[in-house]
N, C-alpha and C positions, 0 to 999 in steps of 0.2 A: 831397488828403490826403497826408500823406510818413510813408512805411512805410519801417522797416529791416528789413532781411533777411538774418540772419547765419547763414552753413553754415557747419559746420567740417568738414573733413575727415581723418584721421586717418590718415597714412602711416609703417609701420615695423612691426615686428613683433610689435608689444601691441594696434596697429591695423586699419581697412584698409587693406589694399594697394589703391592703384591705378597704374597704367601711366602712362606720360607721353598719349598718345594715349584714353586711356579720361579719363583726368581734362580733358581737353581736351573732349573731344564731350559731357562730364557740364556744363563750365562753357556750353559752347555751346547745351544741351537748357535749360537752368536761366532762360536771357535769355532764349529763345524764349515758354517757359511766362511767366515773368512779364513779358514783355511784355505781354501780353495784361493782366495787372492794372493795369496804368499807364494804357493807358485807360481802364480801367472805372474807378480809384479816385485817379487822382494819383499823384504822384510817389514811385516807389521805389527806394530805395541798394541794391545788394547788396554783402554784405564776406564775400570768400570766403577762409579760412584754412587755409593747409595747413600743420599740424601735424607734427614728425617725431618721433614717440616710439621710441625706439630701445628693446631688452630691456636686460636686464639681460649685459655681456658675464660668458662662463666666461672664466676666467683660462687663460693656456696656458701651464703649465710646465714646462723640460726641468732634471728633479731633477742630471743629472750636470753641470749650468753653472752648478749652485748650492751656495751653501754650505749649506741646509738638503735636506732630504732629504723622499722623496715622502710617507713619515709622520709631517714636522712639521706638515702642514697638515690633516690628517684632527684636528682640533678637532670641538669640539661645535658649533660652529655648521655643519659641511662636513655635507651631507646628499646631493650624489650627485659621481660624478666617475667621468669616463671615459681609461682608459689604453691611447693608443697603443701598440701594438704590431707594430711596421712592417717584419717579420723573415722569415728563410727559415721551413721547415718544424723544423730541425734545432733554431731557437731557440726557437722554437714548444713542441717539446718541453721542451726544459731551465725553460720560465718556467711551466709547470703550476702544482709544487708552489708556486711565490714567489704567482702570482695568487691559490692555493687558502687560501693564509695570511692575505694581505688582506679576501678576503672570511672568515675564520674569525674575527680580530682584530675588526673593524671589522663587526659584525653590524648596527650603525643605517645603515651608510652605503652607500646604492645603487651598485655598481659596474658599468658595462660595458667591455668590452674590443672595440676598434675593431679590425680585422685586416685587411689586403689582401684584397680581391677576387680570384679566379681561383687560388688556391692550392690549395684542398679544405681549408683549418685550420680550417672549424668542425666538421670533424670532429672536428678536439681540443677545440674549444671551445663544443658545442653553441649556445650562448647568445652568441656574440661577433655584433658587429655589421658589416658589410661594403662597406669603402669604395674607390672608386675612387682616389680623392687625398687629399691632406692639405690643400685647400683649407679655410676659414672655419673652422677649429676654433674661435674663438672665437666665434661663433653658435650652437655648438652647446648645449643647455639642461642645463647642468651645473654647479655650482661651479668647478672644476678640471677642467681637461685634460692628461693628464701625460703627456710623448712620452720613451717609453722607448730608452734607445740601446743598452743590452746590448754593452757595449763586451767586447773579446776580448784588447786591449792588456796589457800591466801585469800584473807579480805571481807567484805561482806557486799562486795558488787557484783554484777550477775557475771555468769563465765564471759559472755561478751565482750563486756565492758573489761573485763583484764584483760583477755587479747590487745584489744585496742591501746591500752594504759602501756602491758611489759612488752610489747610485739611489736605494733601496728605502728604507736606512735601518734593514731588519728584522735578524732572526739570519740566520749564513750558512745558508741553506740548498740541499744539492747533490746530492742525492738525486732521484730523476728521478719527478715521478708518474704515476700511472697513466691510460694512454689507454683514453677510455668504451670498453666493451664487449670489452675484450682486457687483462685480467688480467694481473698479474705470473707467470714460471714455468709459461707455457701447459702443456699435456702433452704428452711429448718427441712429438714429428714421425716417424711412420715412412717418410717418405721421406728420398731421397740428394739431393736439390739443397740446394745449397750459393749463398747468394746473394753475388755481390760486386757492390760499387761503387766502382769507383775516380777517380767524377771530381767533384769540390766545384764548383758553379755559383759563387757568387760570386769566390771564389780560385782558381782552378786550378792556378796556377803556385806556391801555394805547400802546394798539399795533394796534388796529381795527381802519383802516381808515374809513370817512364820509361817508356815501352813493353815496355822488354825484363825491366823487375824485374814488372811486372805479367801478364807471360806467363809467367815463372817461377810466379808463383802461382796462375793456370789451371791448368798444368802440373799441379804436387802435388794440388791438388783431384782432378784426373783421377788419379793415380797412388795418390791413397788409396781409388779406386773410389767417388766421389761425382760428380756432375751441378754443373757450374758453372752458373751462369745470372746475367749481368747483367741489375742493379735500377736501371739507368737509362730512369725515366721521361721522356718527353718533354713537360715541365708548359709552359706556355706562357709561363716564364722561363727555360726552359731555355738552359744557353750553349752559343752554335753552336761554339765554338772546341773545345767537348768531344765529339769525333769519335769516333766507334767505333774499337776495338783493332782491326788488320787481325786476330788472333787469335781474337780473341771469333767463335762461331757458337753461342749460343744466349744470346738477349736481349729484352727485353720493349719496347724503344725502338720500335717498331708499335703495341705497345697501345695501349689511352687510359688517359690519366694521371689515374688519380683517388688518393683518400687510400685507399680501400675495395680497391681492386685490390692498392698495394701492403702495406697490411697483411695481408689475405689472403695475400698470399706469401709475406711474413715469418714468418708464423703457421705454415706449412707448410716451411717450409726448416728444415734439419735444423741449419743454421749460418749465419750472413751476417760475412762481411771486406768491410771498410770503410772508406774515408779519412772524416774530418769533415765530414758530410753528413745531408741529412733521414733515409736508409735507416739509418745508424748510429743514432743518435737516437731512432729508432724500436722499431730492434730492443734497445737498451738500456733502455729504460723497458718493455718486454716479454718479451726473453730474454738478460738481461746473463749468463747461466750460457754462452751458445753464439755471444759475439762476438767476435772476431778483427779487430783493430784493424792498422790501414795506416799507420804514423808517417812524416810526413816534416818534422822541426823540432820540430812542438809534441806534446808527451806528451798522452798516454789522462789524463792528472792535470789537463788542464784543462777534461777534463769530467766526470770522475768517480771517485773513491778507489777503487771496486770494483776487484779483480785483474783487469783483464782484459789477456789474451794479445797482445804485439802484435810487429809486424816492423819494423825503420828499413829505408826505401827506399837508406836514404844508407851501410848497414852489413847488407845484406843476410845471413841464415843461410841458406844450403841447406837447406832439409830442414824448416824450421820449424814451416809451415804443415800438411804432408803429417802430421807425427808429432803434432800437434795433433788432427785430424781421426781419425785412427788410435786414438788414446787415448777421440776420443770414442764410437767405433765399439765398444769393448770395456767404457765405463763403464755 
């Protein structure tokens, strides 16, 4: 008798998966078994077919190498989509209010937000999702993949507001939102510590003041009778080349680095000075009324319109910091 005998097998991701060595011992289990029907009934074909049914790919788009922007694509047919966001903590901050828009705008359309692993940023962003690498973005089950670059280059609008312009597509928006469970205008602090930070991990060289102007402003701290305390976390990107002030003796760089530790301290400092960094960011989307800004090249205007107080490293004031601090003592 001649019997056909056709498996299919289905390998890809609508599929099954099988291994190179499991589909091997499966074709080899298969002959064994119908062997055994060959003699009982005649002769039988096997025609074994491995299928590759691949998904559907997401598309992976980076809106600032494009002439169209990340909301020409959010159409009626776009039903979920996920946005890179592959950034410090400081940028972290500034991109609140732009994501809070998206999903406000775009209510039918699922979003998540992908964020570095090991940072602590779901604390900004309860709901974000946490990746090692940016490998197979395009497997991942979305319409769209959008890898945002939050460029800093160009302009004289705050980094925000060029997201939104080269990226985004939306209105500028530059306003900082609010991080869960730490309200804007917390209640003033009755303590004297005074937080600084003066070292940017990604740039240093272009935001890290001198040693000697950055002692000068320990200095006035002390002289206005406040508590310095370096806000240098030691997160596990931190850059080794940003070394402790031989000056500095009181600092948190022993602690563990989490989001929770430094907010808490921010919440309780009576003030924080700052170069452009996660600690600045922080404290500005929380207490932009008591920050004291570190310029060296780039203005407090390219992250934010708010008056805030600040010093060039490059055209130092005697006295600036100290009478700052002073004023706030008596407001």
């Amino acid at each position: 008798m001649f019997v056909e005998s056709l498996i299919v097998v289905n390998v890809g991701n609508n599929g099954v998966t099988i291994g190179i060595l499991p589909l091997i011992l499966l074709i080899i289990l298969m002959f064994l078994l119908l062997g055994q029907v060959v003699q009982q009934r005649g002769h039988l074909h096997v025609v074994i077919i491995i299928v590759n049914r691949k998904a559907s790919m997401a598309k992976v788009i980076e809106p600032l190498r494009q002439e169209q922007k990340l909301i020409s694509y959010l159409t009626g047919d776009t039903k979920s989509v996920a946005i890179v966001f592959w950034h410090g903590l400081g940028d972290c901050i500034q991109f609140i209010h732009i994501y809070q828009w998206l999903q406000l705008t775009y209510p039918n359309i699922y979003f998540d937000l992908l964020i570095q692993n090991g940072l602590g940023q779901e604390r900004i962003f309860p709901n974000a999702i946490l990746r090692n690498d940016l490998n197979n973005l395009e497997a991942l089950d979305y319409d769209y993949v959008f890898l945002i670059h939050f460029p800093v280059e160009g302009g004289s609008i705050t980094k925000a507001e060029l997201c939104c312009e080269t990226e985004i597509g939306c209105p500028k928006l530059w306003e900082y939102g609010e991080i869960p469970g730490y309200p804007r205008y917390l209640k003033r602090p009755t303590s004297n510590l005074v937080g600084i930070h003066y070292q940017n991990t990604a740039l240093p060289s272009v935001f890290n003041p001198p040693v000697e102007i950055a002692e000068k402003i320990w200095k006035e701290v002390l002289d206005a009778g406040d508590i310095p305390i370096e806000l240098d976390f030691r997160h596990p990107y931190h850059n080794p080349s940003n070394e402790k002030f031989p000056f500095i003796d009181c600092t948190v760089r022993q602690a563990k680095a989490t989001m929770e530790n430094l907010l808490t301290l921010i919440s309780v400092c009576k003030a924080v000075i700052a170069v452009p960094s996660g600690p600045l960011h922080c404290s500005l989307a929380m207490r932009p009324d008591r920050v004291f800004y570190i310029e060296k090249g780039v203005p407090i205007q390219r992250f934010t319109y708010w008056q805030i107080p600040s010093v060039n490293v490059n055209n130092f004031q005697e006295g600036k910091v100290k009478e700052w601090l002073l004023n706030m003592h008596s407001s």
